[in-house]
HTML snippet that shows the backbone in 3Dmol.js (N, CA, C, O; Angstrom):
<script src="https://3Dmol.org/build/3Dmol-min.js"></script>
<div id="view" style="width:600px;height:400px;position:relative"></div>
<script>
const pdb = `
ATOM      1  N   UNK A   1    -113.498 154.441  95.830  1.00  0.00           N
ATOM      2  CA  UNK A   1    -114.479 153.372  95.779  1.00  0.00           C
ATOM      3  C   UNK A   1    -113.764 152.052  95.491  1.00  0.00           C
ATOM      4  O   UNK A   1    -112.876 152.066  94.638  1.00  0.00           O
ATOM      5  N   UNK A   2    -114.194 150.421  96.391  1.00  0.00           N
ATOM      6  CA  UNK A   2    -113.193 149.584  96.215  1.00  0.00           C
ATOM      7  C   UNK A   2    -114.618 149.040  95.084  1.00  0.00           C
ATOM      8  O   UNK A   2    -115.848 148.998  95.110  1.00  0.00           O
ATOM      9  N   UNK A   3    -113.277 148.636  94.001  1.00  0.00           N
ATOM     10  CA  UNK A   3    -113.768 147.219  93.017  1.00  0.00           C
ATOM     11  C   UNK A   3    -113.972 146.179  93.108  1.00  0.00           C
ATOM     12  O   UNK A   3    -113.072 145.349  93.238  1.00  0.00           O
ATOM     13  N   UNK A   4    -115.119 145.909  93.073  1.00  0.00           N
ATOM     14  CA  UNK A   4    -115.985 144.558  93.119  1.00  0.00           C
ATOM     15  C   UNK A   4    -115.159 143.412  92.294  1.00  0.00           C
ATOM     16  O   UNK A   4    -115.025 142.215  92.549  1.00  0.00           O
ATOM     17  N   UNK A   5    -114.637 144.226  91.182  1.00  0.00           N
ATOM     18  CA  UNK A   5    -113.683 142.829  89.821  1.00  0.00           C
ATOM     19  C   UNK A   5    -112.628 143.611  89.500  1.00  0.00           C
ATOM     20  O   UNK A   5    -112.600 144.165  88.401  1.00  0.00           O
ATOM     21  N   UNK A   6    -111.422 143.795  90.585  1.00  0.00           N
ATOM     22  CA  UNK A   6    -110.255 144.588  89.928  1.00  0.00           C
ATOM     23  C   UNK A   6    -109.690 144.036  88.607  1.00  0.00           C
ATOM     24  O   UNK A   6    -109.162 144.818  87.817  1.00  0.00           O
ATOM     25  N   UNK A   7    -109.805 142.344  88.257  1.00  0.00           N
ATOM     26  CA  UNK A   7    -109.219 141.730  86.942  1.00  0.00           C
ATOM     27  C   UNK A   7    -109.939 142.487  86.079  1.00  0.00           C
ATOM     28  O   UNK A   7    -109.454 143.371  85.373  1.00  0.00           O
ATOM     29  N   UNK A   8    -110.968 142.200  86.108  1.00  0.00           N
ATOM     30  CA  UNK A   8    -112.117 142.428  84.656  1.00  0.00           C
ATOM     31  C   UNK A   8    -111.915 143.829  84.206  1.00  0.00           C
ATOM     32  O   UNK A   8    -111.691 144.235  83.066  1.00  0.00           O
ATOM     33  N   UNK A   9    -112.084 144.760  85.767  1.00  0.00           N
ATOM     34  CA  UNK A   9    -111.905 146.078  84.955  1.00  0.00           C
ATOM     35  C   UNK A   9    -110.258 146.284  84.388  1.00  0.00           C
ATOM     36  O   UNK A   9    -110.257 147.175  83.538  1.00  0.00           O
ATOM     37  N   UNK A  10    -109.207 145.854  84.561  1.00  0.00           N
ATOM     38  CA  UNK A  10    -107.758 145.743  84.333  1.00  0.00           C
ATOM     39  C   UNK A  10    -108.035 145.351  82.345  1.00  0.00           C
ATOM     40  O   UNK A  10    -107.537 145.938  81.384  1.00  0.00           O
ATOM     41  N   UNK A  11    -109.088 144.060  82.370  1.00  0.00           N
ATOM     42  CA  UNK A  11    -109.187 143.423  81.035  1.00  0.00           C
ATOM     43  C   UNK A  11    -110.049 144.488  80.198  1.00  0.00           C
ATOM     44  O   UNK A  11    -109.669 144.877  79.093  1.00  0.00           O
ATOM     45  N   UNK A  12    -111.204 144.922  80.785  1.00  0.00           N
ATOM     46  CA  UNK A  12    -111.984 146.007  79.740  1.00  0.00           C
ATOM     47  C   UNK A  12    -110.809 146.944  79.803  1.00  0.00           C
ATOM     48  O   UNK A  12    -110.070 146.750  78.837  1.00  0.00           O
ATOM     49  N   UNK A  13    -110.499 147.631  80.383  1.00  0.00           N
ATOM     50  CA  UNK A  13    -109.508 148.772  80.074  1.00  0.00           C
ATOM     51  C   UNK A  13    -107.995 147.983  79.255  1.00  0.00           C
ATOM     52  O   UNK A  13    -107.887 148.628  78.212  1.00  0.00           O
ATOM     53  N   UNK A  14    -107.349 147.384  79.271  1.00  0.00           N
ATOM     54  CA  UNK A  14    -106.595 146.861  78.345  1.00  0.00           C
ATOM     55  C   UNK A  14    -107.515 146.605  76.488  1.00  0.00           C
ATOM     56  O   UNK A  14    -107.120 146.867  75.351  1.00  0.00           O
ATOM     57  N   UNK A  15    -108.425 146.178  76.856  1.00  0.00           N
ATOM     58  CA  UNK A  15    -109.453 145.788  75.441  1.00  0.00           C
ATOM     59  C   UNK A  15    -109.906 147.161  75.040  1.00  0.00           C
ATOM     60  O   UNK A  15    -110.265 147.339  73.876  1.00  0.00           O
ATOM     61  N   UNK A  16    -109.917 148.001  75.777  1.00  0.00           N
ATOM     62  CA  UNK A  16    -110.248 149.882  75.487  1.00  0.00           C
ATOM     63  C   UNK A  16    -109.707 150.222  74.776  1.00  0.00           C
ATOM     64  O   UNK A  16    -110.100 150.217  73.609  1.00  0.00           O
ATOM     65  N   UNK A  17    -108.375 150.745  75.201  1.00  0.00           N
ATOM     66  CA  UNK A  17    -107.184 150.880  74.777  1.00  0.00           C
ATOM     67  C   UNK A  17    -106.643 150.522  73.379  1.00  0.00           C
ATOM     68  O   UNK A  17    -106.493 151.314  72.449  1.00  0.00           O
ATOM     69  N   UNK A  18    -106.398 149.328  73.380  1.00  0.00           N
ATOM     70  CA  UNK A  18    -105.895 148.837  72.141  1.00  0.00           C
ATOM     71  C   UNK A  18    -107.165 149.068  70.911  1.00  0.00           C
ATOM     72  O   UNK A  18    -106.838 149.079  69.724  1.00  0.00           O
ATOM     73  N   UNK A  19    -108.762 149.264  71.368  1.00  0.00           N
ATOM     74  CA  UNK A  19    -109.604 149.605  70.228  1.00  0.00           C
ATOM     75  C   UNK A  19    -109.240 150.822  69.934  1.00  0.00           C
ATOM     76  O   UNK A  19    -109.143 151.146  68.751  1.00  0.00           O
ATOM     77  N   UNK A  20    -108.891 151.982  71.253  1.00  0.00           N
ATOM     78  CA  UNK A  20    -108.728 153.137  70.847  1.00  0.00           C
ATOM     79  C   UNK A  20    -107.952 153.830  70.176  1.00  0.00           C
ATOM     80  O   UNK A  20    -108.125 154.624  69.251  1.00  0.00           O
ATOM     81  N   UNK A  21    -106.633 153.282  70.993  1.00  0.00           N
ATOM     82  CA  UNK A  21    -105.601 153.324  69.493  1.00  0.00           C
ATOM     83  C   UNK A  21    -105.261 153.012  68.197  1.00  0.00           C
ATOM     84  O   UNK A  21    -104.575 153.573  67.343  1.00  0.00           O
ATOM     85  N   UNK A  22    -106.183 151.530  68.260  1.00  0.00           N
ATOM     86  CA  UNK A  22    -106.414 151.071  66.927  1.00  0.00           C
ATOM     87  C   UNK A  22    -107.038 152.498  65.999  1.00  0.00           C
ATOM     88  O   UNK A  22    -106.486 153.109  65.084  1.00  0.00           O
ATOM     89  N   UNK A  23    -108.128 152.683  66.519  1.00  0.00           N
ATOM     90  CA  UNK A  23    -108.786 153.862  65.660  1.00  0.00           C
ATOM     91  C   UNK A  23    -107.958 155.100  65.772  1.00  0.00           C
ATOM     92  O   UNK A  23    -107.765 155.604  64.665  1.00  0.00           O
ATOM     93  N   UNK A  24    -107.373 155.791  66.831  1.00  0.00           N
ATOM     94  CA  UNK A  24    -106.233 156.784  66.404  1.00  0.00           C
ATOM     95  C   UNK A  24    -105.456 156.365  65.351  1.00  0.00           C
ATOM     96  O   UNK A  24    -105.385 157.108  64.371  1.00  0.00           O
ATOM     97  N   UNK A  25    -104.833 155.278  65.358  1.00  0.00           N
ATOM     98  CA  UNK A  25    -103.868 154.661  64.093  1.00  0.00           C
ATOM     99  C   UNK A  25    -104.723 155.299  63.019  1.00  0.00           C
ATOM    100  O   UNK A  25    -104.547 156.401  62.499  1.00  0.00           O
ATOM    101  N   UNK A  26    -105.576 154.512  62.802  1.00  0.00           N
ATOM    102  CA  UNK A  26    -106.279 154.566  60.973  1.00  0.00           C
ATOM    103  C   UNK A  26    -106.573 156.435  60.856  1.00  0.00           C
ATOM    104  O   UNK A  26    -106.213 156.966  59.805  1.00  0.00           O
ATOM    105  N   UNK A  27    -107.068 157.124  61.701  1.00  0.00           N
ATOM    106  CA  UNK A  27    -107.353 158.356  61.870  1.00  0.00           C
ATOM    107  C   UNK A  27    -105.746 159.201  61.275  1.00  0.00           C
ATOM    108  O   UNK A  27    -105.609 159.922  60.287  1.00  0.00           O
ATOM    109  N   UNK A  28    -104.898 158.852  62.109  1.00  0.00           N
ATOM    110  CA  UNK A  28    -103.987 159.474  62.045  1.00  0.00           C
ATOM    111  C   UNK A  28    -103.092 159.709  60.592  1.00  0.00           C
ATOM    112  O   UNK A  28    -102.360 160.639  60.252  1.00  0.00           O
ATOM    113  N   UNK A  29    -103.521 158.332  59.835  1.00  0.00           N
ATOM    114  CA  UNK A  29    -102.890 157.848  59.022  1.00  0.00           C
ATOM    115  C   UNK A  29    -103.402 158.218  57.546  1.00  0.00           C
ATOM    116  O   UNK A  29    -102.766 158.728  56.624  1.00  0.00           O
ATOM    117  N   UNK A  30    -104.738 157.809  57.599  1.00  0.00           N
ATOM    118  CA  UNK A  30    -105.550 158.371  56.768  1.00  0.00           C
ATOM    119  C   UNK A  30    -106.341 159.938  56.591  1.00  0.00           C
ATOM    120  O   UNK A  30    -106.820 160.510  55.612  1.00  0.00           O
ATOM    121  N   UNK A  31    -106.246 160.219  57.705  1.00  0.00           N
ATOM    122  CA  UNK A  31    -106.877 161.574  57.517  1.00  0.00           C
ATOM    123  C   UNK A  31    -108.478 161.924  57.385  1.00  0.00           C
ATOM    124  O   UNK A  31    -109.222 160.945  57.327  1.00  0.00           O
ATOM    125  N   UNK A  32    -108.911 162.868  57.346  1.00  0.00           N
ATOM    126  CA  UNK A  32    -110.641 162.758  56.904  1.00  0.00           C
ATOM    127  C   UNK A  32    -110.844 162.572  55.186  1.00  0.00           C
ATOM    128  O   UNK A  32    -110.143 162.974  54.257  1.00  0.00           O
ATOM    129  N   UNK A  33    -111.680 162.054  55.199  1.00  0.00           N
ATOM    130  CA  UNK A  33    -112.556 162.466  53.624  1.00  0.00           C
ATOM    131  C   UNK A  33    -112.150 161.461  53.120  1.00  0.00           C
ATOM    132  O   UNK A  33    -111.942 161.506  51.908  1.00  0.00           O
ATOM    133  N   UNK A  34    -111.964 160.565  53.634  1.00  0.00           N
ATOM    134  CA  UNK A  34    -112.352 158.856  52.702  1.00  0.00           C
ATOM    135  C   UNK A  34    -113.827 157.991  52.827  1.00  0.00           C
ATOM    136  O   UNK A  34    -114.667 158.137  53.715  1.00  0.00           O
ATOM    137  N   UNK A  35    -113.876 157.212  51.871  1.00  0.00           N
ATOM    138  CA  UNK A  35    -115.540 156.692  52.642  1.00  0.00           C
ATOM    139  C   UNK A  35    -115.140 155.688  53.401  1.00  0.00           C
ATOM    140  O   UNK A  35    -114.161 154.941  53.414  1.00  0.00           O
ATOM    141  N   UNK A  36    -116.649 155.902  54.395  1.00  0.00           N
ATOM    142  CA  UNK A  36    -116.707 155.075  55.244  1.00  0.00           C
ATOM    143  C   UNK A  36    -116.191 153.673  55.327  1.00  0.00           C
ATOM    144  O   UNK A  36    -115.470 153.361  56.274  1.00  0.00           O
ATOM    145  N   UNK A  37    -116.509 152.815  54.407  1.00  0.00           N
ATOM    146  CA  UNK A  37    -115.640 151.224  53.912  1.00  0.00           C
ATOM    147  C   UNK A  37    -114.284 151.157  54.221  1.00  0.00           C
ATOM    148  O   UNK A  37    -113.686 150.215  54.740  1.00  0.00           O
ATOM    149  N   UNK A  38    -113.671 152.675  53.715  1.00  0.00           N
ATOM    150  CA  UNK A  38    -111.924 152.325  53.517  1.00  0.00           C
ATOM    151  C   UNK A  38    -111.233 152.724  54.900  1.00  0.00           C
ATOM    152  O   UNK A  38    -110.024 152.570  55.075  1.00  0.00           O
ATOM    153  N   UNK A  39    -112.026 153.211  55.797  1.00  0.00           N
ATOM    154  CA  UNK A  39    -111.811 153.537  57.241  1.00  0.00           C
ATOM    155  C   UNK A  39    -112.250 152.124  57.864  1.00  0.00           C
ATOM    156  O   UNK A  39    -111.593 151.853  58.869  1.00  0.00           O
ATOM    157  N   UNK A  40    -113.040 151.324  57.569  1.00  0.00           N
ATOM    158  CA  UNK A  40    -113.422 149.930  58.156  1.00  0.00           C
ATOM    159  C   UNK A  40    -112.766 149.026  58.083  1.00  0.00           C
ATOM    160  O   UNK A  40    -112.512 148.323  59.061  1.00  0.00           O
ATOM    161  N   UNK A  41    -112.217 148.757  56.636  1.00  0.00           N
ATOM    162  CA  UNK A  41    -111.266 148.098  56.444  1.00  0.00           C
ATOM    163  C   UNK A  41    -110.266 148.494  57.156  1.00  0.00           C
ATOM    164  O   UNK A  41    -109.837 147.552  57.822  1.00  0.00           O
ATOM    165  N   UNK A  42    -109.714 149.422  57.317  1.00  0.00           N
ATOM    166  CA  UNK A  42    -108.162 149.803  57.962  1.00  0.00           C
ATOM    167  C   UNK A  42    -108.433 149.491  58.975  1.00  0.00           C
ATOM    168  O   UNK A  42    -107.906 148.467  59.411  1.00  0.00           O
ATOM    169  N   UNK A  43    -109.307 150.180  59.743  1.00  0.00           N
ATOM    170  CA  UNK A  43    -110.052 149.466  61.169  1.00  0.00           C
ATOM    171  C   UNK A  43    -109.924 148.199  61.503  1.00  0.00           C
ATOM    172  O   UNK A  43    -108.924 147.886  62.148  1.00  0.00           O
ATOM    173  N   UNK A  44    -110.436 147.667  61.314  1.00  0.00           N
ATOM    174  CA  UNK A  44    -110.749 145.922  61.210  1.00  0.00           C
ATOM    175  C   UNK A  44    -108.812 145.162  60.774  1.00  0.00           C
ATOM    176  O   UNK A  44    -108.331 144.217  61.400  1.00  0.00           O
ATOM    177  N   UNK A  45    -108.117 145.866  59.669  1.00  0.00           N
ATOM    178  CA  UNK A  45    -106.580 145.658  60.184  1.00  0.00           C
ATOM    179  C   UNK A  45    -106.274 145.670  61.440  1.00  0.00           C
ATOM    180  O   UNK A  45    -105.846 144.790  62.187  1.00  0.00           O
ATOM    181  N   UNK A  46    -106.553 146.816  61.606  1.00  0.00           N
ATOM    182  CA  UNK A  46    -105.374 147.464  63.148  1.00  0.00           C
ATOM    183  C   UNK A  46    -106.145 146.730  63.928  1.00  0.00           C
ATOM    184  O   UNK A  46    -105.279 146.091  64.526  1.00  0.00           O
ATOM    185  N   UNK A  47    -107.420 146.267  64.460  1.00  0.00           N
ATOM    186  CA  UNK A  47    -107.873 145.115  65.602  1.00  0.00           C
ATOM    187  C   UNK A  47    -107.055 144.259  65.655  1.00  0.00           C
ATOM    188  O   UNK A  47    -106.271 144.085  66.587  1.00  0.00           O
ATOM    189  N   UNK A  48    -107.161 143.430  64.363  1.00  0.00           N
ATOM    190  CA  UNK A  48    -106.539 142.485  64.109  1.00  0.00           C
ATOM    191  C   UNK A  48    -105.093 142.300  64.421  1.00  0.00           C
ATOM    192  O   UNK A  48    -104.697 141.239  64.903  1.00  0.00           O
ATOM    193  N   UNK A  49    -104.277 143.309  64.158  1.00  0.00           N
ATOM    194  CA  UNK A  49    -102.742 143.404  64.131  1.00  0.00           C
ATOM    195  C   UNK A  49    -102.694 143.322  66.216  1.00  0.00           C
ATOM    196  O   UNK A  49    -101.664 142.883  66.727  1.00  0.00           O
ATOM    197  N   UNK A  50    -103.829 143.762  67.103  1.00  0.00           N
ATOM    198  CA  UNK A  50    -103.817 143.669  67.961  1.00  0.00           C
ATOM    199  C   UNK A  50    -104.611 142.165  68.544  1.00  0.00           C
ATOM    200  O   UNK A  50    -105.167 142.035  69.634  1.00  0.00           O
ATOM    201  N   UNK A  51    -104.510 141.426  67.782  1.00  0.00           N
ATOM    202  CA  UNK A  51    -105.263 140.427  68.364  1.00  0.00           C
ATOM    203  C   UNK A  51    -106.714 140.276  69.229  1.00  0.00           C
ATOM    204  O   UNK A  51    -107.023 139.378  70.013  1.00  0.00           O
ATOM    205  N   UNK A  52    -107.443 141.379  68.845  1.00  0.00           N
ATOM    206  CA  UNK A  52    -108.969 141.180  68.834  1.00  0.00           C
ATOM    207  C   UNK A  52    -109.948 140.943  67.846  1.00  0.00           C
ATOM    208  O   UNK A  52    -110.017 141.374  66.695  1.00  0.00           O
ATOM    209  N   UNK A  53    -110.935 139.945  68.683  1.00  0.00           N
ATOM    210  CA  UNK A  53    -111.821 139.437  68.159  1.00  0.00           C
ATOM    211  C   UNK A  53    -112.951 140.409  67.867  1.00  0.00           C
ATOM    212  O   UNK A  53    -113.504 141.034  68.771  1.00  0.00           O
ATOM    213  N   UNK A  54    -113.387 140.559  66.185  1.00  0.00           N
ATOM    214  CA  UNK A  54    -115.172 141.071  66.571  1.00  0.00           C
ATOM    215  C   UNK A  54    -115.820 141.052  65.048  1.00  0.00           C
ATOM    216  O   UNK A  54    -115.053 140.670  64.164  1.00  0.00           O
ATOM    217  N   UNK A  55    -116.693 141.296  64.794  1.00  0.00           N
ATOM    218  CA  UNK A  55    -117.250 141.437  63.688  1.00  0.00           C
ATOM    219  C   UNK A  55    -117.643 142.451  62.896  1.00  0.00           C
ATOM    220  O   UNK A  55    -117.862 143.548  63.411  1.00  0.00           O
ATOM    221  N   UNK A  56    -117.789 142.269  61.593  1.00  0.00           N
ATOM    222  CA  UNK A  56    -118.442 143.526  60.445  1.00  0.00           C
ATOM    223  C   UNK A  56    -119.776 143.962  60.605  1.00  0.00           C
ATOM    224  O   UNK A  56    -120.354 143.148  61.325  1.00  0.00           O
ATOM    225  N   UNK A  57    -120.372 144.694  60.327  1.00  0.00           N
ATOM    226  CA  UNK A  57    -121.428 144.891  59.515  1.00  0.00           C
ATOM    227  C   UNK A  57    -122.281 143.247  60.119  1.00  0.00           C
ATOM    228  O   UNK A  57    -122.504 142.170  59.565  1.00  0.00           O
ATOM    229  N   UNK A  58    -122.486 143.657  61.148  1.00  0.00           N
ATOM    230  CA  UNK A  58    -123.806 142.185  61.997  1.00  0.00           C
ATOM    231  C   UNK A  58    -124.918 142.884  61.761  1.00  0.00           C
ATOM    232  O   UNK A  58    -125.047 144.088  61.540  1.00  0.00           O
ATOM    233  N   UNK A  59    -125.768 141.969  61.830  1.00  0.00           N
ATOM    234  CA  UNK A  59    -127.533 142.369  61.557  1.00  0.00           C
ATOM    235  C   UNK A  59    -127.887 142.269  62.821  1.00  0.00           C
ATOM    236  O   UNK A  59    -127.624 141.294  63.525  1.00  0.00           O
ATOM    237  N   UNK A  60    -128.521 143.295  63.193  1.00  0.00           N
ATOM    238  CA  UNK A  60    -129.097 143.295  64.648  1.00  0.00           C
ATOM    239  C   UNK A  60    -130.767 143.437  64.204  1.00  0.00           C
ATOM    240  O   UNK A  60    -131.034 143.888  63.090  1.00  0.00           O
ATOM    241  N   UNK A  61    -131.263 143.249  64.631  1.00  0.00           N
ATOM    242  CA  UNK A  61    -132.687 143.169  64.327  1.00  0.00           C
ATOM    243  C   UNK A  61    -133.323 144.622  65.170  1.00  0.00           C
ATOM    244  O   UNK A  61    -132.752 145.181  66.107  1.00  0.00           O
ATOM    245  N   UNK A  62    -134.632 145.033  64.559  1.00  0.00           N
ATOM    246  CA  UNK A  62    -134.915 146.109  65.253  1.00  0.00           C
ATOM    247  C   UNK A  62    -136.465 146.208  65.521  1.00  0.00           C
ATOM    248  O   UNK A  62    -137.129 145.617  64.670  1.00  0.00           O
ATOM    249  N   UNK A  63    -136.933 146.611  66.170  1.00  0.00           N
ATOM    250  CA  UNK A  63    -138.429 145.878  66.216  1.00  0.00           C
ATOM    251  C   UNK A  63    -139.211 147.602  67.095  1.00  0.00           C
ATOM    252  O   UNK A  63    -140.405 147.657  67.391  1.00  0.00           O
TER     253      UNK A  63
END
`;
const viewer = $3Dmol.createViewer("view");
viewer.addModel(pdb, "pdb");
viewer.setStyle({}, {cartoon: {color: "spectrum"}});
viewer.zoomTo();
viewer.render();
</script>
């Protein structure tokens, strides 16, 4: 099947990636059975150490 946006999908799959490994990292590192917070925090490192942008704990509204 030809791609309509070969860049974009090149950019979501590069932006994949680096979330996914980000979270293998903290997984790998930490192990299970910590709380949730201290997996977020590490999380929210390893984005960072990759130079992505995003946010905590946003309020989404629910209706």
């Amino acid at each position: 099947m030809d791609k309509i946006f070969p860049e974009i999908d090149s950019i979501i799959e590069t932006i994949a990636t680096k979330i996914i490994d980000s979270a293998f990292q903290v997984h790998s590192n930490l192990g299970p059975g910590l709380l949730e917070s201290v997996y977020e925090k590490c999380f929210s490192l390893e984005l960072k150490a990759h130079h992505l942008k995003f946010s905590n704990q946003i309020e989404l509204p629910i209706s």
